[in-house]
C-alpha positions in Angstrom: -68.1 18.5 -40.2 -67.7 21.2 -37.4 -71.1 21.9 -35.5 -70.6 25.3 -34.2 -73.4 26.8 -31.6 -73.4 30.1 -29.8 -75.6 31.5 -27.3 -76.3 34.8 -27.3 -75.2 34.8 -23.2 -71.4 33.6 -24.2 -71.9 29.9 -24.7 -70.1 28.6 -27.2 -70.1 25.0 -28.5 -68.2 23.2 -31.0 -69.6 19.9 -32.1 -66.5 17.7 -32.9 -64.4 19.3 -30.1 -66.6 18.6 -27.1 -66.3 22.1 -25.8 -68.1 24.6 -24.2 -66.9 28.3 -23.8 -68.7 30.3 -20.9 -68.0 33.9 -20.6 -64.2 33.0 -22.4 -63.4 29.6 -20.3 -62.8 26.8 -21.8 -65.1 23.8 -20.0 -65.2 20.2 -21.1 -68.4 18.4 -22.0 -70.1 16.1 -19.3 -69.6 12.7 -21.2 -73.8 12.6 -21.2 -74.4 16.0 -23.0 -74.7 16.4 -26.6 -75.6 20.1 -27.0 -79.0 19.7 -28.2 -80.5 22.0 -25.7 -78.3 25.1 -24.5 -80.3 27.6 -22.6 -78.1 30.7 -20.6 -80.2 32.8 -17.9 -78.5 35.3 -15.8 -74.8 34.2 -16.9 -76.0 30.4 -15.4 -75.1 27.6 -18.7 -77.8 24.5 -18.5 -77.5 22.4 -21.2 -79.0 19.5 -22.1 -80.9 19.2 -18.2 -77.2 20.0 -16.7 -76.1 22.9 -15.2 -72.6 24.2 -14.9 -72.2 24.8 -10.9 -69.2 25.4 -9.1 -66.5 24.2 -11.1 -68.9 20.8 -12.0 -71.3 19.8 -14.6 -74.5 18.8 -12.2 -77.6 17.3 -13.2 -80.4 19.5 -11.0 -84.3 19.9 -11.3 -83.9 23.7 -12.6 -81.6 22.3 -15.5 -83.8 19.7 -16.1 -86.9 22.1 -16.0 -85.2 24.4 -18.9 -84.1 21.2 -21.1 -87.9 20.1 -21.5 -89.9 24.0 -21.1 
């Protein structure tokens, strides 16, 4: 079964393909996330407490801040 989420911002993720679409680029998954928690603020992707940051998935207090508030 195909999970499919979007985010209003241009975040989309497809459960059984691992991807996430930002803005129309194609990112891999970091092999920790799951895509329970997808939050977008000012074109920024955090997702489940990591956030997408030059060219790298990072785990960082402000991701982690919008995974659990």
């Amino acid at each position: 079964m195909n999970n499919i989420q979007v985010n209003g911002c241009g975040v989309i993720v497809i459960g059984n393909e691992r991807i996430v679409y930002i803005n129309g680029k194609e990112i891999p998954f970091h092999p920790n996330m799951k895509g329970n928690n997808i939050t977008t603020i000012d074109g920024k992707a955090y997702i489940d407490g990591f956030e997408y940051k030059n060219g790298k998935w990072k785990r960082t207090l402000k991701a982690l801040f919008h995974k659990w508030f």
